[in-house]
C-alpha positions, 0 to 999 in steps of 0.5 A: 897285735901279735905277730909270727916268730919267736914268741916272748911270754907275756908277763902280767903288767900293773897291779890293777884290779883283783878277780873282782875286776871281772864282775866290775868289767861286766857291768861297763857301761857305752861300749866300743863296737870296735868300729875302728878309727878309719874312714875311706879318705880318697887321697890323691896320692899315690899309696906309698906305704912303707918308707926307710930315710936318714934320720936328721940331727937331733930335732926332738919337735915339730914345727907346727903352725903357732896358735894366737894365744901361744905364750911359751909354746908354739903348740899350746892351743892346738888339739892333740892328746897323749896316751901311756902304757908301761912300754911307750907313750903315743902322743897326737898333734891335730896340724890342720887336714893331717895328724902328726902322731909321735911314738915314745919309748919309755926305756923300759925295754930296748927299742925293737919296733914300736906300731899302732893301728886305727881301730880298737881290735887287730883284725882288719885294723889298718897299723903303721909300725915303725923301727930303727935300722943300724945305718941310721934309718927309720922303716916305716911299714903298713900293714893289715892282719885278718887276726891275730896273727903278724900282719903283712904289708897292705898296699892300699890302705885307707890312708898314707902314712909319712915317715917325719924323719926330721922329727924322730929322735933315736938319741937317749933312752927315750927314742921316739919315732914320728909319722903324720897321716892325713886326718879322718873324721873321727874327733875320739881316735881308738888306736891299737899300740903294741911294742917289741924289744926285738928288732927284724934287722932288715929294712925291708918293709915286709920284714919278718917281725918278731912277736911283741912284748905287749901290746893293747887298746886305747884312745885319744881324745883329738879335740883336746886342747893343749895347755901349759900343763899337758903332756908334750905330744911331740915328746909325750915324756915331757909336758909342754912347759917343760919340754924343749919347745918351751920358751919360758926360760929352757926348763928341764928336759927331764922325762916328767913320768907322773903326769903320764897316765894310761887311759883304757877304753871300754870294753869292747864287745867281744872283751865283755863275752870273755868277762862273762866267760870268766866269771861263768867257769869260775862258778862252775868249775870252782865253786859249783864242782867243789861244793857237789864233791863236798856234799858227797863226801861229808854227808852220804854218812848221815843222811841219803839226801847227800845222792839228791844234793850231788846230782842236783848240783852236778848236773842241774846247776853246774851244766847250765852255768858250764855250758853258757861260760864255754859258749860266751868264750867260743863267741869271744873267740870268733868276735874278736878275730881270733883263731879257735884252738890256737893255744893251751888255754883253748886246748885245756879248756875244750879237754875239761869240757868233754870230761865233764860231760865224760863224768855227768854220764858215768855218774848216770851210768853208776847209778842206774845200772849195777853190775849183778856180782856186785849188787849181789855182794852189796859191793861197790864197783870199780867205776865208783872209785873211777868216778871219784878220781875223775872228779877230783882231776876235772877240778884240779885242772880246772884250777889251772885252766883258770889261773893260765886264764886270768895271769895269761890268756887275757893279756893274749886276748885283749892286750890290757893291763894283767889282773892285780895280783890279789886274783893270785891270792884269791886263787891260792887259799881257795887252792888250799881251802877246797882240798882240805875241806874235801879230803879231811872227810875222809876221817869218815871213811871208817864209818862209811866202810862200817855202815857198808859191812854191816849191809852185807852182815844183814844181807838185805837184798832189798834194802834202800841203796845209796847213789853208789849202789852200796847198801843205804842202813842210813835208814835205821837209827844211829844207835844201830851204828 
């Protein structure tokens, strides 16, 4: 979830895959449409979707209706499911026709404001976002976006969320914030979680919010049945044997963190189209422009086949690949409700796509038309060399546009764990490796200026040129050079 204000930089969260992961992702099978997770529950009650109360002393659990084989705790048996990201667990207690679902710091950031929403994407998901005021109270707010942007206060949702203050706890470094909400139908809850260490310091239900510091998709399975060794949904640091509720002896209330784990759903539809994005502007950018550069440069000195090589692809199998990456990123763009243009990496990657077609047309321009003082000379003109330097700025750029796209832009975009730091590696020694191959052939410059020369000694008007209009003596034999 995103929200106005001031915007703190996302920062990469795990090591998780490398750039791999992307051609992994997109073969993720049983996707989530992004259908969301609430129905049109005609409550009777009157929509009261925001609340500020007094928080009581501290309870740190439900009291929830006891299941026949509960033997140290009274919620073991019943369903319920806990999720975790690195900033907060949520946990979930099936009690009957409601959900009481809890929401958990994990202190690894101070406690802004935490939320969650009923669906898998931000756009038109119904959230309940939560945080505490310096008078003691909780403010409960429920909101709606159209899409990426802070959501506004919804004075209708489909269902009434409850501020259980009796069961929030803001003591010790795990504060945690509890509401209930009747339940829907859904048995496999797709939510949306996002977390802010900045807090709005008002109590306003429709307050200003500050962006938050992440945010993402997930799931919770609320048919799960709850054993002594599940984690605690109403305190999701803790399992149920450990947890205060326990009755087998008072065991440690000690955050039990390794049991934690984060389940991450499939990839919703439009997450897939900027997996195929990625992959698409990879080939294109990074590894079909780099190779045409190359070729151009190593070979035109040995053999005029290097012209054919260049533009088949430049043009023949670049366009395609390019085309269809930025297309599947457009339609990503639109799918998952988000604004077009609306940061650098947009921005950059629209500018490099009109450059790129800025260049396949002056190199069509460079090749067949030759300016007659030039041809007359067997001169190069000036726009070949301005040809060469665009090339090299669109790649350049592109290795920026690429690395703001998987260390930045997918964590904007779909909110889920960053790309492992071996994508960052790969990226290096291909920065390194792609200049250095294509700038160590200039040691042929000097045969290449020589081979020229000596079309201009010769004077042949009509001899085989090569792409850049310079005379082609690559036609006589080595030992005439």
């Amino acid at each position: 979830m995103e929200d106005a204000g001031t915007n703190d930089e996302l920062q990469p969260r795990g090591d998780g895959s490398s750039i791999a992961s992307f051609t992994w992702y997109i073969w993720v099978m049983d996707h989530d449409d992004g259908g969301g997770g609430d129905d049109d529950n005609d409550s009777t009650l009157t929509p009261t979707p925001t609340s500020t109360t007094p928080l009581a002393s501290n309870s740190t659990s439900a009291t929830p209706t006891t299941s026949s084989n509960s033997s140290s705790n009274p919620i073991i048996g019943m369903h319920g499911d806990v999720v975790c990201t690195d900033l907060l667990c949520v946990g979930a207690l099936v009690n009957g026709t409601t959900v009481q679902y809890t929401l958990q710091s994990l202190d690894a950031a101070s406690l802004g404001w935490m939320a969650m929403g009923f669906g898998s994407q931000m756009a038109n998901t119904p959230m309940v976002i939560m945080w505490p005021n310096t008078d003691g109270t909780v403010t409960l707010s429920q909101r709606k976006a159209p899409a990426e942007v802070m959501p506004t206060v919804d004075s209708n949702p489909p269902r009434i969320a409850t501020l259980e203050s009796s069961l929030s706890d803001l003591s010790g470094s795990n504060p945690k914030l509890v509401f209930s909400i009747p339940a829907n139908s859904d048995t496999t809850q797709d939510i949306i979680w996002a977390f802010s260490s900045t807090n709005p310091d008002d109590s306003a239900a429709d307050a200003t919010l500050i962006q938050h510091l992440n945010s993402g998709p997930t799931q919770l399975d609320l048919t799960n049945v709850l054993t002594a060794s599940s984690m605690d949904p109403t305190n999701p640091v803790l399992t149920l044997a450990s947890g205060p509720n326990s009755n087998s002896g008072g065991g440690s209330t000690s955050p039990v963190t390794t049991a934690v784990t984060f389940k991450l759903p499939p990839l919703l539809p439009y997450e897939k189209y900027i997996v195929a994005h990625a992959i698409l502007c990879v080939i294109g950018f990074l590894g079909l422009l780099p190779l045409g550069a190359i070729v151009a440069r190593w070979i035109r000195t040995f053999n005029p086949v290097w012209f054919r090589l260049h533009w088949i692809i430049q043009f023949g199998l670049a366009l395609p690949v390019i085309v269809a990456g930025v297309a599947c990123g457009i339609t990503a763009v639109h799918m998952g409700g988000m604004f077009h243009l609306n940061d650098t990496h947009m921005k950059w990657g629209v500018a490099i796509f009109v450059l790129y077609f800025f260049q396949i047309t002056l190199g069509a321009f460079i090749h067949f038309w030759k300016p007659k003082r030039f041809a007359a000379k067997n001169m190069r003109p000036p726009q070949n060399y301005f040809h060469a330097i665009i090339g090299i700025l669109i790649i350049g750029v592109a290795f920026y546009q690429v690395r703001t796209g998987f260390r930045q832009e997918w964590l904007i975009a779909t909110g889920r764990l960053g790309v492992g730091n071996g994508a960052n590696i790969i990226w290096i020694i291909w920065l390194v490796l792609i200049p250095a191959i294509y700038f160590s052939g200039m040691i042929l410059l000097r045969r290449q200026y020589r081979q020229e020369r000596e079309g201009r000694k010769v004077g042949l008007a009509s001899a085989p040129t090569d792409g850049d209009g310079a005379v082609d003596l690559r036609t006589r034999t080595a030992a005439e050079f």
